[in-house]
MIMARFI-925540 format. One record per residue (C-alpha): residue in one letter; x, y, z. Coordinates in steps of 0.5 Angstrom, whole numbers. Example, Ala and Ser with C-alpha at 12.3 -4.5 7.8 and 13.67 -1.06 7.14 Angstrom:
2
<'A' <25 -9 16>>
<'S' <27 -2 14>>
END
This chain:
235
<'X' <85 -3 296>>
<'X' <87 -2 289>>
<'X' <83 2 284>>
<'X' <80 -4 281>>
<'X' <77 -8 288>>
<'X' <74 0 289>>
<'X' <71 1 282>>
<'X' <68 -7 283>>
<'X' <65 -5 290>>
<'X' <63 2 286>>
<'X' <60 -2 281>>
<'X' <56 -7 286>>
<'X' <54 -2 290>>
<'X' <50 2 284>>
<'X' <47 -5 283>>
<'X' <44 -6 289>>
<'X' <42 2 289>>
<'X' <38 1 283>>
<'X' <35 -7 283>>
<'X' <32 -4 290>>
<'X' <29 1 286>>
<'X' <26 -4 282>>
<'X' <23 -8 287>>
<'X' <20 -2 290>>
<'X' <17 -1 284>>
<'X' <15 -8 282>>
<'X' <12 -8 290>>
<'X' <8 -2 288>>
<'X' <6 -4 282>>
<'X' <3 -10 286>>
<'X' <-5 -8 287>>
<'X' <-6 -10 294>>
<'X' <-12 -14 293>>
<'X' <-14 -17 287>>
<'X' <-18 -11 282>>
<'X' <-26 -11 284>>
<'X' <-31 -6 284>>
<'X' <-33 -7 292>>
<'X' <-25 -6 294>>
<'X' <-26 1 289>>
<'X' <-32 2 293>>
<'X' <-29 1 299>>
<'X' <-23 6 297>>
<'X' <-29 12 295>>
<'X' <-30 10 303>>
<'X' <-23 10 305>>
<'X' <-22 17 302>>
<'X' <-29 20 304>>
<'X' <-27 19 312>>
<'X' <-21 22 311>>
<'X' <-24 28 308>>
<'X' <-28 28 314>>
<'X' <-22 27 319>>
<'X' <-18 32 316>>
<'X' <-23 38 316>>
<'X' <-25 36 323>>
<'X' <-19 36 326>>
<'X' <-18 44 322>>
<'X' <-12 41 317>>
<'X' <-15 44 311>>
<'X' <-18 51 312>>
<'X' <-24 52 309>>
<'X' <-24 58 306>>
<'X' <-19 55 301>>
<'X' <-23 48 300>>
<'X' <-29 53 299>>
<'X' <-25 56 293>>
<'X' <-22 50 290>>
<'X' <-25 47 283>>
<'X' <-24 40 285>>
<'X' <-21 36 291>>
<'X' <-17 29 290>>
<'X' <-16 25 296>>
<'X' <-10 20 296>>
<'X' <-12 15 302>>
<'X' <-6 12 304>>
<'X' <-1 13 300>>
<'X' <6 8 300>>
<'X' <12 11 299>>
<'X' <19 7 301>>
<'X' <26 8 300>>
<'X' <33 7 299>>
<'X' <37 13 297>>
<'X' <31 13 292>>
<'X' <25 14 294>>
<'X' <18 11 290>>
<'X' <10 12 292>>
<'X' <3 9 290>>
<'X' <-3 10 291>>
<'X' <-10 11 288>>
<'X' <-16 15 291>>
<'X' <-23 20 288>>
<'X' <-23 27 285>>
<'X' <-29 31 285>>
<'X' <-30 37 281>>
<'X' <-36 42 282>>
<'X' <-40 45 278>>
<'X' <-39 52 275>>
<'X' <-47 52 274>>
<'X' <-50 49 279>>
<'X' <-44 49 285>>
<'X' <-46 42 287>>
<'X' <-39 37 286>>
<'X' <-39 32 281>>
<'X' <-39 24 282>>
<'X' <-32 21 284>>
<'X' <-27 20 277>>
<'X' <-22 15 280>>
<'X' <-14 16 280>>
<'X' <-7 13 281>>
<'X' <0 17 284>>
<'X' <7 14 282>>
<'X' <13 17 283>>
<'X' <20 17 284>>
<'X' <24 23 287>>
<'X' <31 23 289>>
<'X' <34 24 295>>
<'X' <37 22 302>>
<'X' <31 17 304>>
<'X' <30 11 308>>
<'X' <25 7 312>>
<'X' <17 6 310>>
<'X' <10 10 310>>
<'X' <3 10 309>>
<'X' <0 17 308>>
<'X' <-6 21 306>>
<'X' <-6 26 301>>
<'X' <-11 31 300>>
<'X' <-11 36 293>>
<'X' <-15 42 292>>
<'X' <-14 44 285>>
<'X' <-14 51 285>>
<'X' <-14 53 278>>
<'X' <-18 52 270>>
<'X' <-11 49 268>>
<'X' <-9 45 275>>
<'X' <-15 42 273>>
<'X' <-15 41 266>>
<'X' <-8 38 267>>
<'X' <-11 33 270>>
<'X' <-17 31 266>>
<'X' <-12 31 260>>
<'X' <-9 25 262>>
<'X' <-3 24 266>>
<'X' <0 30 269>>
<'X' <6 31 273>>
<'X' <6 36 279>>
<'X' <11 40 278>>
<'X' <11 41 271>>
<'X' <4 40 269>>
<'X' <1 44 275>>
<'X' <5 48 279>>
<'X' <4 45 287>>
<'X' <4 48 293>>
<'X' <4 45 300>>
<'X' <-2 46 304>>
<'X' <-1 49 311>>
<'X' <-6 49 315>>
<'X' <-6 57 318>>
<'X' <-6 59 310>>
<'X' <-12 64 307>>
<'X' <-16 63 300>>
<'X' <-12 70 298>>
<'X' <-5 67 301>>
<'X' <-5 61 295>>
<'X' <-7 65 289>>
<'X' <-2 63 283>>
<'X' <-2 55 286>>
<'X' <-5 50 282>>
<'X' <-5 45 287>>
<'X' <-5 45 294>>
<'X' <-3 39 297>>
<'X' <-4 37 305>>
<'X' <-1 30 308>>
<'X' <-3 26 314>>
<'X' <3 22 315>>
<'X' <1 14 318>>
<'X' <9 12 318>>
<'X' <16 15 318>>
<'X' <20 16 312>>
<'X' <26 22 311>>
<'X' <25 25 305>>
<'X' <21 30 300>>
<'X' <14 31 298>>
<'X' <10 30 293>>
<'X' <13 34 287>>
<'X' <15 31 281>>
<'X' <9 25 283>>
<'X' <5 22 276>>
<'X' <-2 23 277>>
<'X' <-7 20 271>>
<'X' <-14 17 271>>
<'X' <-15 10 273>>
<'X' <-20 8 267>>
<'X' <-21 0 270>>
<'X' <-23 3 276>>
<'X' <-28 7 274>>
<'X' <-30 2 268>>
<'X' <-32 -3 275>>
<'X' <-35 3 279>>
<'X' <-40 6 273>>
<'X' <-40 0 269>>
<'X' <-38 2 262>>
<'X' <-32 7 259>>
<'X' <-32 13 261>>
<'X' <-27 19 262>>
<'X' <-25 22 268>>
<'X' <-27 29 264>>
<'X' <-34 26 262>>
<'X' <-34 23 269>>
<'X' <-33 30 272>>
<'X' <-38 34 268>>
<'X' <-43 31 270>>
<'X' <-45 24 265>>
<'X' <-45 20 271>>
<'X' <-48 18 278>>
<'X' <-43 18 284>>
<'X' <-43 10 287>>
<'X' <-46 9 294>>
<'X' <-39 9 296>>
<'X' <-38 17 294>>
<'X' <-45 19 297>>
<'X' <-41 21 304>>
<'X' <-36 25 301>>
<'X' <-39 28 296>>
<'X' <-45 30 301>>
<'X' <-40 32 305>>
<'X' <-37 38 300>>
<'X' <-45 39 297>>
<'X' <-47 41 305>>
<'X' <-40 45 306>>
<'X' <-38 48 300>>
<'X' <-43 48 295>>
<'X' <-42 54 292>>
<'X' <-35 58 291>>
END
C-alpha cells in the first residue's frame, strides 16, 4: 500500500470518527419527547423513585446523604460511544436549608459530556450526586459547571463513611440499566435547565432562587422531597 492509499484511509477514517460523534451529539441534543410541563412532572417522578430504590437497596449510605447540602438525581442518563464517548440527560437537585434543615423545591438540570477513551456500545444510567460542599454547591447554582474542574468529584461507594468523603464535592452514585465500556462522569457539564423549570414553576426563575426557597415543589416532587424531609431533614 503506498503512502498516499494510507494517508487517504487515515483521512476517511478521522472522518467517520468524528461525523459519528456529531451524530451522537445531534441525537442527545434531540429531546426525546416534545418539552411539556407533564413530561418534566414525570421526569421529578422518574428521579424520586430512583432516589427511593437507590437508598432501599443501600447504594447510597445514609450518613452521607445525611451530610449532603443538596442531591441532584440523574434518571436515565444516555451515554453512547464510538472511540468517543457522549452523555445526556436532565433531572432535579434539591438543596436543604441551613435554617430549617427541610429540602428546597426541585431546580431543574442537564448533563452533557464528551470523554475520550476506548469506548463502545450504548447505555441508560441513573445517576445520584450528593454535593458535599458550599463550593460543589455554589458551582452549580452559578450556571454551567464541570465536574472536574468546577467541583472536584469523587465516585460514590456504597461501604463509604460521612468522614471518609471529607474534601469531595460531589459524590457520584450510578445505576447502570445497559452496558457500555468506558469512563465516568468526569468532565460532564452540568447547568440549570431554565425552560424547564420556566414550565414547572410558571415564571423565570433561577436554579439559586428556586433552591433557596422562593418556590413550592410541583406535585411531581412531592415523593422525593418528602422522602429526604423525613430521613434527613437535619444535618
Amino acid at each position: 500500500m503506498s503512502k498516499c492509499d494510507i494517508r487517504q484511509r487515515a483521512y476517511a477514517n478521522t472522518r467517520l470518527r468524528f461525523g459519528l460523534v456529531a451524530l451522537c451529539l445531534v441525537l442527545l441534543g434531540l429531546p426525546v419527547w416534545p418539552a411539556s410541563k407533564d413530561k418534566d412532572e414525570q421526569t421529578l417522578r422518574n428521579a424520586g423513585n430512583v432516589l427511593q430504590q437507590m437508598l432501599s437497596d443501600q447504594n447510597i449510605p445514609s450518613d452521607v446523604i445525611a451530610k449532603a447540602d443538596c442531591v441532584l438525581v440523574l434518571p436515565a442518563v444516555k451515554k453512547f460511544g464510538f472511540g468517543i464517548g457522549a452523555s445526556g440527560g436532565r433531572g432535579p437537585m434539591v438543596c436543604r436549608s441551613a435554617a430549617t434543615g427541610k429540602w428546597s423545591a426541585p431546580a431543574m438540570y442537564s448533563i452533557s459530556g464528551v470523554s475520550a477513551g476506548l469506548q463502545a456500545g450504548g447505555s441508560s444510567s441513573d445517576y445520584v450526586l450528593l454535593i458535599m460542599s458550599d463550593k460543589g454547591e455554589n458551582a452549580l447554582l452559578n450556571g454551567k459547571s464541570q465536574l472536574g474542574r468546577d467541583a472536584t468529584a469523587a465516585a460514590g461507594l456504597s461501604g463509604a463513611s460521612a468522614a471518609s468523603v471529607t474534601g469531595n464535592d460531589v459524590q457520584c452514585y450510578k445505576r447502570a440499566k445497559g452496558f457500555f465500556a468506558g469512563v465516568s462522569l468526569g468532565g460532564a457539564l452540568l447547568e440549570p435547565d431554565n425552560d424547564a423549570n420556566q414550565r414547572l414553576y410558571g415564571k423565570s426563575m433561577s436554579a439559586q432562587e428556586i433552591v433557596q426557597g422562593k418556590a413550592l415543589p410541583p406535585s411531581g416532587a412531592q415523593g422525593m422531597v418528602s422522602l429526604l424531609d423525613s430521613r434527613y431533614a437535619k444535618h
